[in-house]
N, C-alpha and C positions, 0 to 999 in steps of 0.2 A: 504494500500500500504506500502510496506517496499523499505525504499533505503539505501542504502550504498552509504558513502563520505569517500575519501580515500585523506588524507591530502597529501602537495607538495611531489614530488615524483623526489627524487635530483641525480640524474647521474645514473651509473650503478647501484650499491647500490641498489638504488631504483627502480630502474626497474625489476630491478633480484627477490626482494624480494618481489615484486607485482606479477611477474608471478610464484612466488613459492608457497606462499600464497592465492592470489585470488581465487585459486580452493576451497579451505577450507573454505575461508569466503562463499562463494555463495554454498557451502554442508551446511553449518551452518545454514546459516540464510535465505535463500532461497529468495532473493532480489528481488523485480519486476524492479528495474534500479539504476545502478552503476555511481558515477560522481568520479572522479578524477581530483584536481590539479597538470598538467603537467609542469608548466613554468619554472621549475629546471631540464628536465628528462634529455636534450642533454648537460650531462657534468658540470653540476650546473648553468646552463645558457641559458636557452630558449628550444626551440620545434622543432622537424625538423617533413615532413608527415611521413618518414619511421618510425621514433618513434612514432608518434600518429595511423600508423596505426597496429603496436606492440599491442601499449596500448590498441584498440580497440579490435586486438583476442585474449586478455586475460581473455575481458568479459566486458570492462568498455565501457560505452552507450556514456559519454560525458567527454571530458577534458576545466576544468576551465584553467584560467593563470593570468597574475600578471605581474608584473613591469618589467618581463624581457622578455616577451613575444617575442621582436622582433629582440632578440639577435640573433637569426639564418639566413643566406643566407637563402632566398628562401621564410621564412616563409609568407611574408606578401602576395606573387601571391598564395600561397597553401592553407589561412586560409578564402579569401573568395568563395575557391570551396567546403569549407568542415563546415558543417552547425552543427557540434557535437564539434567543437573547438571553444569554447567561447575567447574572449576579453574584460578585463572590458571595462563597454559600456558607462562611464565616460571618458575613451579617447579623446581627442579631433575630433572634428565632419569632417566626410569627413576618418576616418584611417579605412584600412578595417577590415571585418571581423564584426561577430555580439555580441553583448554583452546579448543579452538573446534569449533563444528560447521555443517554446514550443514542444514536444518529446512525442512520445507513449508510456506506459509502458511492460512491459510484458501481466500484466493483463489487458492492454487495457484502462486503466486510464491517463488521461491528466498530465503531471508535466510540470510546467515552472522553467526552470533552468536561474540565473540570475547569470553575472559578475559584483562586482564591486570593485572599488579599493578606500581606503580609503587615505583623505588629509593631514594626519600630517606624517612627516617626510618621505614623499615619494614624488616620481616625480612628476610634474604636472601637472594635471586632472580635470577637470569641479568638483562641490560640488557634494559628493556623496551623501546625502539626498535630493538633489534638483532633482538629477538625477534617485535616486528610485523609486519617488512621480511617474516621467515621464514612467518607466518603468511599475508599478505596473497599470497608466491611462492606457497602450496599452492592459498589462495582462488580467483585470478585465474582459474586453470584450469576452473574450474567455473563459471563467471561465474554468482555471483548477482546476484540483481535489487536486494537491499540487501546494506550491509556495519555490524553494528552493534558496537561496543566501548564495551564496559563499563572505563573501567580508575580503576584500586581503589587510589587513591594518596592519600597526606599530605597534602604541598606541592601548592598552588595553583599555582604557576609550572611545575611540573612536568606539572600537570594542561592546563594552555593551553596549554604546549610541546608536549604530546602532538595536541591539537588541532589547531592549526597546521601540524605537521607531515603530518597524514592530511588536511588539509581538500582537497576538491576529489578524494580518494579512497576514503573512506568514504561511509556515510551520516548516522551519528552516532557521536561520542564522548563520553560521559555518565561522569562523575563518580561516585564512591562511596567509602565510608569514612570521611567525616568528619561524616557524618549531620546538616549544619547545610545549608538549601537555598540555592543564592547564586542571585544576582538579573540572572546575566549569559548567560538562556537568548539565543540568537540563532541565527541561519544565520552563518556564518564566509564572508567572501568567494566565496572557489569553491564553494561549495554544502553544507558540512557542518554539519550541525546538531550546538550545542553546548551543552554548562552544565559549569560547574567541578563540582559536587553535585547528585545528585539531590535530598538529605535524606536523612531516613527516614521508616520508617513503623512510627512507637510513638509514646511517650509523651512527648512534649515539656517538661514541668513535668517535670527531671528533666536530666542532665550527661548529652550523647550518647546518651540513652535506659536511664541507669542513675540508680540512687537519688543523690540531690542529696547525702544527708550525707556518704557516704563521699569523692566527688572535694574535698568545697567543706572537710573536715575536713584532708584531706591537702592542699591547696593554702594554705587560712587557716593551719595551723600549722608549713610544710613538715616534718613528719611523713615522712623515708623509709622507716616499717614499710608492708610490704605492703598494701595495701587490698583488703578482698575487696567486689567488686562484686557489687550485686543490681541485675539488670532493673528500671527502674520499673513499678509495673501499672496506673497510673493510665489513663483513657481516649487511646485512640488519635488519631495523625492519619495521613493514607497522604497520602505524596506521593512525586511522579513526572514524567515529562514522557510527554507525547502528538509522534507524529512524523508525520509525512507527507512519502511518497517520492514523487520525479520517476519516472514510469512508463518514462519517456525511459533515461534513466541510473538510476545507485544514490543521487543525490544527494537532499537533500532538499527539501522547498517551503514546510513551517512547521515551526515545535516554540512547544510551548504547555505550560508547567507545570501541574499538577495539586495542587490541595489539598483533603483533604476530610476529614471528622470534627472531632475536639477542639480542636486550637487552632489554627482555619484562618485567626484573626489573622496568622498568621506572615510 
């Protein structure tokens, strides 16, 4: 099985350069199922359906989300009608919407796609390794053919602690959040394919895929008034990683990053 994971995908930027590009990645590499972190797409700040259902005719099977998931009117009645829009499922218990599911592939093969949001310097959320164990107990049962985890965290040590921990029981653990791509895609010993970060997929000339003056204003002057952030709209880049599963097991056999569009210098 092959998936494509297409890192936060932050305002128009990113939107635009998802549906310019996504034809090319799936000519390329010919994907049996696409995931996407959405939780940036409506303006650098959460998810609306009309956007998710954008995202879904451009090719993508499922959108992950993250700490701002709920920043949009509307979202919270729309994300428990729609079973391809995850939640990290550390959430607090009782918020809707689901935190993992299980999906068909192309080729007919089982994937469980998993949300979770990491604890150090983010909002507040039940333990995310407590909350895997619980997740991976309901998985097992159904045995899919991959197990893939999005988890949505700060801390890079937190992010490879996570990795580590599942290697040898997922298929992948893929980074998101900090929208900056790191350079330590690999297979992790026992078979799990890794990267601390996807990236994103916007506008790079620009702080985390938001306008330059306002972070570099409030950093240069420490300034603690509020900052109000605008999306950058400059031209996009999409990046990602490409996966390929052991048919055998859930493990994986490569991961291969993806960059394409605007500043594929990166």
């Amino acid at each position: 099985m092959r998936i494509v994971f297409l890192g936060d995908i932050v305002g128009r930027s990113g939107r635009q350069v998802v549906k310019d590009y996504l034809p090319e990645v799936i000519e390329k590499y010919k994907p049996d199922f696409i995931i996407a972190n959405g939780e940036n797409a409506a303006g650098g700040f959460g998810i609306t359906e009309e956007i998710c259902k954008d995202l879904y005719s451009f090719g993508i099977d499922v959108i992950t989300t993250g700490n701002h998931v709920w920043d949009q009117k509307g979202i919270t009645e729309y994300i428990d009608k729609d079973p391809n829009l995850l939640k990290p499922y550390n959430f607090a218990e009782g918020s809707p919407g689901l935190g993992f599911n299980i999906y068909e592939t192309k080729n007919k093969s089982k994937i469980a796609v998993i949300n979770i949001m990491g604890n150090l310097f983010m909002r507040s959320c039940d333990n995310a390794f407590f909350k895997i164990e619980e997740v991976l107990g309901h998985i097992d049962k159904q045995k899919p053919n991959s197990i893939f985890l999005d988890f949505h965290a700060e801390a890079t040590s937190e992010k490879m602690a996570m990795g580590h921990h599942l290697d040898g029981r997922v298929t992948a653990v893929i980074g998101t959040h900090t929208h900056v791509p790191t350079s330590d895609t690999m297979i992790l010993e026992n078979g799990t394919a890794y990267q601390t970060d996807a990236g994103m997929c916007g506008d790079y000339n620009s702080v985390i895929g938001t306008e330059k003056e306002g972070f570099v204003g409030k950093f240069a002057t420490q300034d603690n008034k509020k900052v109000r952030l605008k999306p950058a709209m400059g031209e996009g880049t999409l990046c990602g990683v490409v996966i390929d599963t052991n048919t055998e097991n859930i493990l994986a056999n490569r991961i291969e990053q993806i960059k394409l569009g605007g500043q594929i210098g990166l």
